[in-house]
N, C-alpha and C positions, 0 to 999 in steps of 0.2 A: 380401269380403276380397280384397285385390288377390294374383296372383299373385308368384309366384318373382320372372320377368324385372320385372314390372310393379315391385315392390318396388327392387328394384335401381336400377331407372332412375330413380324419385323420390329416391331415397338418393341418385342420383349428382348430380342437378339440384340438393340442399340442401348438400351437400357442394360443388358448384363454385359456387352463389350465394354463401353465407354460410358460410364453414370456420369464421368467428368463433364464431359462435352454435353451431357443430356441435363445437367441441371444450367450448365452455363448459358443453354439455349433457353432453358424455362425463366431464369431471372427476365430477362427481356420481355414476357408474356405476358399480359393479365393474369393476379394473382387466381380468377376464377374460375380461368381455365386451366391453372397449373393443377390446380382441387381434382377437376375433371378430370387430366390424364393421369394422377395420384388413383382414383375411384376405379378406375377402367384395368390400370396393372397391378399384378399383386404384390401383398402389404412387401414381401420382401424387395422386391425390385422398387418400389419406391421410398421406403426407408434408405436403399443403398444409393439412389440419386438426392435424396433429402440431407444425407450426411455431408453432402459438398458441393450445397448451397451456402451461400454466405449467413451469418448467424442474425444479419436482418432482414434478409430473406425468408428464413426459415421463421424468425415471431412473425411477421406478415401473411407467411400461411397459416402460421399454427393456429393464429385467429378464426380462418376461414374453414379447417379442416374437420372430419365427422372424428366427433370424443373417440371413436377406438382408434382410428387411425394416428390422432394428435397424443394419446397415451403410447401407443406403439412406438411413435418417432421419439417420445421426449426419455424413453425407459432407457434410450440406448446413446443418448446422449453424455459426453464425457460431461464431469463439472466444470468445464472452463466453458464447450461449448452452451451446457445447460443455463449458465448464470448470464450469460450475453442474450439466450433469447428473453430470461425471464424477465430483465432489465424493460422491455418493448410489450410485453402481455399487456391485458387490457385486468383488471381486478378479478373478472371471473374469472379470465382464463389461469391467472395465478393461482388461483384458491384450488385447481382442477389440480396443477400441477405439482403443487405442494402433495397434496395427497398422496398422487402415486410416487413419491420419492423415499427409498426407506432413507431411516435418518444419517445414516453417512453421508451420504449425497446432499442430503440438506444440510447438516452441520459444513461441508466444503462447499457448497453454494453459496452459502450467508458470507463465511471466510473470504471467497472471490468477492463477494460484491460491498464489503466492508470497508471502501476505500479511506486515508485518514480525511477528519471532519475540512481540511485547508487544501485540499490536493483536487488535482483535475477530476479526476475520475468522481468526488462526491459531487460537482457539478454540470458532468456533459451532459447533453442527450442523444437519443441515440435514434432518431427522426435523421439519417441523412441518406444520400443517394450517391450507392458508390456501385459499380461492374466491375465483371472480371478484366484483364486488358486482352485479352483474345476477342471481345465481343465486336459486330459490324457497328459502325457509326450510326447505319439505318437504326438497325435493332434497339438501339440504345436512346436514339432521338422518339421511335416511335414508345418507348418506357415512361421517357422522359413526359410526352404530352400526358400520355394516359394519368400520370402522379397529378399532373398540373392542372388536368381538367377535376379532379377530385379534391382539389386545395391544397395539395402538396406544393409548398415553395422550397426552394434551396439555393443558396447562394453558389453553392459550391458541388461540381459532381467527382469522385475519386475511383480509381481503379484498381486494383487489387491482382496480384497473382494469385494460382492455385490455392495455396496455403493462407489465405486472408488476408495477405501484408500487404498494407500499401504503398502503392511504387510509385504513383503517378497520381495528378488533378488536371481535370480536362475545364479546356476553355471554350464556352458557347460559340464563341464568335466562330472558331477553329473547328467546331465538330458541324457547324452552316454552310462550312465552304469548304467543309471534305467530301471525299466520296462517297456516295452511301457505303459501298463495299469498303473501305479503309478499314483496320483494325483497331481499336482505339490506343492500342500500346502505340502507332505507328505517329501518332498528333497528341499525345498528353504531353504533358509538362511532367519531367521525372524528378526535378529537384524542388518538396514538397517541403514546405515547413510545419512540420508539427511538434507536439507534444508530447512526454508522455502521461499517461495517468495518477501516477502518486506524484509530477510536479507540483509546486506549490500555485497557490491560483496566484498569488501576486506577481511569483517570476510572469507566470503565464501573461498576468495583465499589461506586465510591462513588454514583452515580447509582442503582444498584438498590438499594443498602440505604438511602439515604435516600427512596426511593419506597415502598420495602416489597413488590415485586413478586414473584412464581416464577419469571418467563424475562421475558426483552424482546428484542425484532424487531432482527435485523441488515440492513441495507440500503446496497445499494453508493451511490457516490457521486452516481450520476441516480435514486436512492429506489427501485429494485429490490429487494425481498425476496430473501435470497437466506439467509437462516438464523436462529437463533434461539441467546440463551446464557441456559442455566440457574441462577438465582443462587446454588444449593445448592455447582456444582462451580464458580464462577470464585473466590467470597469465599474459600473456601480457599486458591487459589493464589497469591492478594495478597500474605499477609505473608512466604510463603516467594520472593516475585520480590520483594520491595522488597529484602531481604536479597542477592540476589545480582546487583540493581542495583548495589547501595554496590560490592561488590567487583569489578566491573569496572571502575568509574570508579578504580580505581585499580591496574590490570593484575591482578588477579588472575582466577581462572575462575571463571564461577558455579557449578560443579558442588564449587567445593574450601569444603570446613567446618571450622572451627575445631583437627580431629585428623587433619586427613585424613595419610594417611603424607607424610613430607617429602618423596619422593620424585616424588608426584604433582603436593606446590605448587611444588617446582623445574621442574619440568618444565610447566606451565602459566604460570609467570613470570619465569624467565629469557630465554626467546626475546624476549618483548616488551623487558626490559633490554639485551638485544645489540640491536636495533633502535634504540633508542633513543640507544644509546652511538654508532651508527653515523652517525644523523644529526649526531648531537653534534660529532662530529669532524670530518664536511663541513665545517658552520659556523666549526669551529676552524682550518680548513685556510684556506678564505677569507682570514681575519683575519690569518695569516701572513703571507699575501703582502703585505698591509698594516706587515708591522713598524718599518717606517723610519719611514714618517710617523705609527703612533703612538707610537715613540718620539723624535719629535721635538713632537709634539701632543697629549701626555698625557690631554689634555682631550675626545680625541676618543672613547676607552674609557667615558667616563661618559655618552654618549649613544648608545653596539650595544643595548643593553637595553632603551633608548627605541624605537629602528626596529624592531628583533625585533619586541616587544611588538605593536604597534601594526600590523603588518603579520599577525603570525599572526589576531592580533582579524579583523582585517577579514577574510581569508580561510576563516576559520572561518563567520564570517557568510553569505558566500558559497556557502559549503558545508553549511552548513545547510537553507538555501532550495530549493539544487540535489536535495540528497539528497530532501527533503521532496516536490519534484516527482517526482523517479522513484518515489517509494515512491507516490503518490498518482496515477502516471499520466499527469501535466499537461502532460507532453515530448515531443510527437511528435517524431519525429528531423526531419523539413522546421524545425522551429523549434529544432535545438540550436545554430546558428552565432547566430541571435538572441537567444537566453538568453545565450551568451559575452560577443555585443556590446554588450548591455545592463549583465553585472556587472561587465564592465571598465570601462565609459563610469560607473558608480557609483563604482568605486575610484577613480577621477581624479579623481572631485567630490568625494569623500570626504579624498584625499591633497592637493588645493589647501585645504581646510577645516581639516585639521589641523595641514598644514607651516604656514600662515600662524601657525597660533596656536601651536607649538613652534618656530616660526623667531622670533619675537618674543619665548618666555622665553627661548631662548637668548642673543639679542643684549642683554636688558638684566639675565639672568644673568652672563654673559661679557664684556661689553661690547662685544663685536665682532659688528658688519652679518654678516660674510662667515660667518663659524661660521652665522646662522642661516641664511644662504641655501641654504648645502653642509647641514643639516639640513631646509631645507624642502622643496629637491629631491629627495631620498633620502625623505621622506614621499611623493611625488606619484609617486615610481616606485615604490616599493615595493608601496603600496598599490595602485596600477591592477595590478600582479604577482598580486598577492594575491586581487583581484578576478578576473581573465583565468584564473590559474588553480584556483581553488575553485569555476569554474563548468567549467572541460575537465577539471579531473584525474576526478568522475565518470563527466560522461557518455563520455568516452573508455572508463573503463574498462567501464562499460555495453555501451557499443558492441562490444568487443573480448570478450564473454562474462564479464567476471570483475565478482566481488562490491563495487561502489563502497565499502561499509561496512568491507571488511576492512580498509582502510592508506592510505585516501582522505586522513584528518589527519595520516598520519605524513608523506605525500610532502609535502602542503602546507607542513606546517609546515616541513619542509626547503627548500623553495622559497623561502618568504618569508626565512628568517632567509640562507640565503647569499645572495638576489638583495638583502635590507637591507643585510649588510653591505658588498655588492659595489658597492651604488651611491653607500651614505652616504660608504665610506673614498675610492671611486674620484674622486665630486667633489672630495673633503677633495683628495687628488692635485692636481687640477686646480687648487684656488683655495689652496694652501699655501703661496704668496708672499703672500695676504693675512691667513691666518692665525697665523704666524708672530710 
């Protein structure tokens, strides 16, 4: 039997070969003897089998671990992996953790784990029980008791390659009546239904009850595991979020119910009415200064509602794409000047598309060439407007700390209707010796 040092040193030589293999074996362990063989090698060598353990492997020890060791491991953590373990901490251990992060790290932690308020990701947990697929059946059953005798249940066990994707969901019945020695890649089940995390939970609701499932696997956008949602607690929350969908789509709060005291739905729906009245009046303010030439070109009043329209559409559009990339990540800031220059060079293509075909009803609505050209201009600026800005008014405010979602469409829509009607009346101006 090899000695103390002797031990040590082969521990050290398999630990700097293969960390792979040396954390894949540790998953399988008691977390409180993994502490142990953490304690015995130094910080370096097990930071480097720490880094490729699974990220709920790693909060499972980070719980157990001595404070410099758990500061060591967490200082060298990337933000993708840092926001996956903090997710599973226990309250102290967050408050530790916060600490030692300078604020980059924490401002792109917050960003990861900010998923939108209706998406999977704001509702998994992260309680599940998933191996690598190289692990033995044995290793994996013996895990298995160990969770079970300490009240860990799980409907569901998942497997994972090197990289934390998961491949595979093993079946009890199939990991009883395999070999010990089997692999678990060699008996999983490789065609996995899951999720991803900014899914919407309703698609999700409705995917799991027409599956018939107990939980189904959340995974970020490159197939990382990173949680699990139970179908017991999401089907409940469906009909009461479809309900307070409807009432926001139309200013009211979702939290306000049918009796709630008046006092609470004035106060949840007035502000959004003064907001609204406000932009209102921009746009009315505009049009004023226009009063001569529409009251000498009556005809021009029946086509503000034309440009508005068509102009809000299209920046709406814009701003849905926009929004959908931050919420999903897809914007590194090196590409937000390309994103701008992209949806404005679209609203240009879009504004020559439309004016041609609204400059032609109006010339053989009206009779008059010039009417439609002073409306087909006012289409090809507005819209490139429309476009330029439903891609900067988020990520500016991105940029700047504040919430895109909160009044991203009220500014737009301000935007568009006073830059419509400032350009439709402005041309009208210019060519009103020929529309006269």
């Amino acid at each position: 039997m090899p000695t103390q040092p002797t031990f040590l040193l082969l521990a050290k030589k398999f630990f700097e070969s293969d960390p792979g293999t040396v954390a894949r074996h540790l998953e399988t362990m008691p977390s409180e003897q993994v502490v142990d063989v953490f304690k015995k090698v130094s910080p370096v060598l097990a930071l480097e089998v720490f880094k490729h353990l699974h990220d709920n492997t790693k909060a499972i020890l980070s719980e157990k671990l001595p404070s410099e060791l758990f500061v060591k491991f967490i200082q060298h953590l990337d933000p993708v992996e840092a926001s996956n373990v903090f997710l599973s901490l226990s309250k102290e251990r967050k408050a530790v953790f916060l600490e030692i992060l300078d604020e980059k790290t924490k401002k792109e932690i917050k960003e990861l784990l900010t998923y939108p308020e209706d998406s999977a990701g704001r509702i998994m947990k992260t309680d599940f029980i998933a191996f690598h697929q190289d692990i033995k059946v044995k290793e994996a059953i013996q895990k298995i008791r160990e969770l079970a005798s300490k009240g860990y249940a799980a409907s569901y066990v998942y497997t994972l390659n090197h990289q934390g994707h998961l491949v595979g969901v093993m079946n009890m019945r199939d990991m009883m009546l395999a070999k010990e020695t089997d692999l678990l890649e060699t008996i999983m089940h490789k065609n996995v239904f899951r999720v991803e995390c900014f899914d919407d939970r309703e698609k999700v609701a409705h995917e799991i009850s027409s599956r018939n499932v107990f939980a189904v696997p959340v995974v970020d956008p490159d197939g990382r595991l990173c949680g699990i949602i139970h179908a017991e607690q999401l089907l409940g929350d469906v009909q009461e979020e479809a309900s307070e969908d409807l009432q926001k789509m139309f200013g009211a709060s979702g939290d306000e119910r049918t009796f709630s005291p008046v006092s609470f739905s004035l106060r949840t729906r007035l502000p959004w009415l003064y907001v609204n009245l406000l932009t209102a009046f921009l746009a009315a303010g505009v049009v004023s200064l226009f009063e001569d030439i529409i009251a000498k070109i009556t005809i021009l009043a029946v086509y503000l509602p034309v440009v508005a329209g068509q102009g809000g559409n299209a920046g709406a559009q814009s701003l849905a794409v926009v929004m959908r990339g931050l919420v999903m990540r897809e914007i590194p800031a090196s590409k937000a000047k390309q994103l701008i220059y992209k949806e404005t060079w679209i609203g240009i293509i879009n504004g020559l598309a439309i004016g041609v075909v609204t400059a032609g009803i109006a010339w053989l609505w009206q009779g008059n060439i010039f009417l439609g050209v002073v409306i087909g201009l006012a289409m090809i600026v507005n819209l490139a407007i429309a476009g330029f800005a439903g891609a900067l008014i988020p990520l500016s405010m991105k940029a700047v700390g504040l919430d895109p979602a909160q009044c991203s469409s009220i500014i737009l829509t301000t935007i568009t209707d006073v830059m419509g009607f400032f350009a439709f009346l402005g041309f009208a101006v210019l060519f009103q010796q020929y529309l006269i």
